[in-house]
VOTINU-948501 format. One record per residue (C-alpha): residue number from 1; residue in one letter; x, y, z. Coordinates in Angstrom, 3 decimals. Layout:
<sites>
+-----+------+----------+----------+----------+
| seq | type |       c1 |       c2 |       c3 |
+-----+------+----------+----------+----------+
| NUM |    A |        X |        Y |        Z |
...
+-----+------+----------+----------+----------+
</sites>
This chain:
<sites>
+-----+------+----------+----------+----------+
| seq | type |       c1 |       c2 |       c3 |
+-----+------+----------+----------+----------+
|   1 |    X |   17.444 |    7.466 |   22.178 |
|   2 |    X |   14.575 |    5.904 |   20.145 |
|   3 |    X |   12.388 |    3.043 |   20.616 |
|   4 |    X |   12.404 |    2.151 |   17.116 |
|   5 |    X |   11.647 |   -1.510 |   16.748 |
|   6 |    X |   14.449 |   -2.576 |   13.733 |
|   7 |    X |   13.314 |   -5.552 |   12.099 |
|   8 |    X |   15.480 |   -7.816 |    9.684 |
|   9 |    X |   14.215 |  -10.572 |    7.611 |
|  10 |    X |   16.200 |  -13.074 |    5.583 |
|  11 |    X |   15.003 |  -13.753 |    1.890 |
|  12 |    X |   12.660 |  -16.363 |    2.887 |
|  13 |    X |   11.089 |  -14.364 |    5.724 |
|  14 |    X |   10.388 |  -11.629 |    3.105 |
|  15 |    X |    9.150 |  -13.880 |    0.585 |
|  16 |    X |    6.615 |  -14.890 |    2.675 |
|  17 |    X |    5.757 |  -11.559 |    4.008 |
|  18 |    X |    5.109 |  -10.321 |    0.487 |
|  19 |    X |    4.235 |  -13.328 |   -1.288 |
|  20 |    X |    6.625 |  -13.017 |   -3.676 |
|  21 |    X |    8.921 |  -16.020 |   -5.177 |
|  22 |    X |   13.020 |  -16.028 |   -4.293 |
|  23 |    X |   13.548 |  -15.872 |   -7.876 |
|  24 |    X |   11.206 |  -12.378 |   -8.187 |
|  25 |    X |   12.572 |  -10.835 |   -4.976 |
|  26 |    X |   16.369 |  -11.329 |   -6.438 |
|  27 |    X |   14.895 |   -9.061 |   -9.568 |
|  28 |    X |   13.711 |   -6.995 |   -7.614 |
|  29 |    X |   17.466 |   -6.357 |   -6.035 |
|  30 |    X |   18.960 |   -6.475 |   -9.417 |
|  31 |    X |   16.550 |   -3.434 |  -10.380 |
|  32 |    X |   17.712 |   -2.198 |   -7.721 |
|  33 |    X |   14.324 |   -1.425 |   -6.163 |
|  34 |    X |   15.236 |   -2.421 |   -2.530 |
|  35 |    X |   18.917 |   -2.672 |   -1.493 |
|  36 |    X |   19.177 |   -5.633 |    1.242 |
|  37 |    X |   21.862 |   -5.870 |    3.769 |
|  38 |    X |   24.609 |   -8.676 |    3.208 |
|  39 |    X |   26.620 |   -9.927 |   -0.095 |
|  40 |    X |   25.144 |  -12.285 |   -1.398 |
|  41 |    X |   20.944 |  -14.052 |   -1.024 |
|  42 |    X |   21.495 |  -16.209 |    1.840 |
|  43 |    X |   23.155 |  -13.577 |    3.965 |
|  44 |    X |   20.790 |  -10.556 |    2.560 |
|  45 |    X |   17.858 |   -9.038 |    5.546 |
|  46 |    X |   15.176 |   -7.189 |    4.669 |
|  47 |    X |   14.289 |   -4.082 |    7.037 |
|  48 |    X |   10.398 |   -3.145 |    7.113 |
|  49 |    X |   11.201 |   -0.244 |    4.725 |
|  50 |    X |   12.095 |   -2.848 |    2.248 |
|  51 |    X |    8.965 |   -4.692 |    3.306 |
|  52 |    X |    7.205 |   -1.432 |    2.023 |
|  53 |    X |    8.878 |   -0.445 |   -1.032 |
|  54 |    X |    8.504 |   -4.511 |   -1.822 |
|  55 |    X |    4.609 |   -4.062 |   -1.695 |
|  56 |    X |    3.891 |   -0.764 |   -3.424 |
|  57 |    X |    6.527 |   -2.204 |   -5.941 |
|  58 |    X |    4.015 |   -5.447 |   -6.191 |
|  59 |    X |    0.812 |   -3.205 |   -6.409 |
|  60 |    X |    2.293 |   -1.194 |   -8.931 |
|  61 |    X |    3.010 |   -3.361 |  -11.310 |
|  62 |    X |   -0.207 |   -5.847 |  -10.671 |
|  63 |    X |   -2.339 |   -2.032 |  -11.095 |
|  64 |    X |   -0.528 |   -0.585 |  -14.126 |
|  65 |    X |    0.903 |   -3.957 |  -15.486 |
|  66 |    X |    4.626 |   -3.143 |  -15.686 |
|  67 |    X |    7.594 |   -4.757 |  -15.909 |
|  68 |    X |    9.824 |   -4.132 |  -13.359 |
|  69 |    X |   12.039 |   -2.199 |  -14.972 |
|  70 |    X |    9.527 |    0.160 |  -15.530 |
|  71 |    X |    8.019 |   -0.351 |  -11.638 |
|  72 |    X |   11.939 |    1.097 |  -10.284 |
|  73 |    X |   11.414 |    3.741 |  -12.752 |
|  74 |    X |    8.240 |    4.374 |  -11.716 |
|  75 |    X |    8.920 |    4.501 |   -7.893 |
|  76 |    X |   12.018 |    6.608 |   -8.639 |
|  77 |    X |    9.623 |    9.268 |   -9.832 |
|  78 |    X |    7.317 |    9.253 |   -7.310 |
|  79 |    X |    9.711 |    9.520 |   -4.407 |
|  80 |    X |   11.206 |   12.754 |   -6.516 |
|  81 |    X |    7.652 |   13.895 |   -7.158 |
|  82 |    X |    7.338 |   13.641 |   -2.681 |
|  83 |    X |   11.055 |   15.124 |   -2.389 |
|  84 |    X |    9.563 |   18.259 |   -4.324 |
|  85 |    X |    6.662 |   18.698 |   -3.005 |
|  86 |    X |    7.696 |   18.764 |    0.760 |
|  87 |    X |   10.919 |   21.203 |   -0.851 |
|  88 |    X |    7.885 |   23.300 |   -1.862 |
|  89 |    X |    5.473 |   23.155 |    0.944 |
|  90 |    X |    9.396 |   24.335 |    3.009 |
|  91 |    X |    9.347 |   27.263 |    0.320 |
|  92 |    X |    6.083 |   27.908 |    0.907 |
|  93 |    X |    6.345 |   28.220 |    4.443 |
|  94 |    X |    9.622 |   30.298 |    4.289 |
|  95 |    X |    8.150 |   32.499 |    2.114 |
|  96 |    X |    5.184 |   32.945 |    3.873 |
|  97 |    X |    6.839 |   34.832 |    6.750 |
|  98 |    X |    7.590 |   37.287 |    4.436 |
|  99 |    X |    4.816 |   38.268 |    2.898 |
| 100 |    X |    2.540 |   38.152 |    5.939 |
+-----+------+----------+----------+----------+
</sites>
């Protein structure tokens, strides 16, 4: 069994930890760039994965001035551009044996 430390913030908590407003952090759901546990705001938590995306969401869109539709758009293509390269570096690797 792990050790993993799971931490789960309510909207408020994360608010603070990212310095963004309630109102922005709801967007951000609606966009669909960070899925919270719970059904509705006052019962949603945050895990520190959220806490993450939340950031590089913020630092996305303050760097390449986006809206935020275009920031979930944008980190949709990034995480496909890191699921293809590790699917290549696997090729890679299996290949390798092969071909000495």
């Amino acid at each position: 069994m792990s050790d993993v430390l799971i931490v789960r913030m309510s909207l408020e908590e994360c608010c603070q930890a990212t310095h963004l407003s309630v109102e922005t952090l709801i967007e951000l759901v609606e966009h669909g760039i960070v899925e919270p546990q719970g059904s509705e705001p006052r019962h949603w938590r945050f895990d520190s994965e959220a806490l993450s995306v939340l950031r590089h969401a913020s630092r996305l869109r303050r760097e390449l001035e986006l809206d935020w539709a275009a920031t979930a758009l944008a980190l949709d293509l990034i995480g496909e551009v890191e699921r293809l390269k590790a699917e290549n570096q696997q090729l890679r690797r299996r290949l390798a044996r092969f071909t000495g």
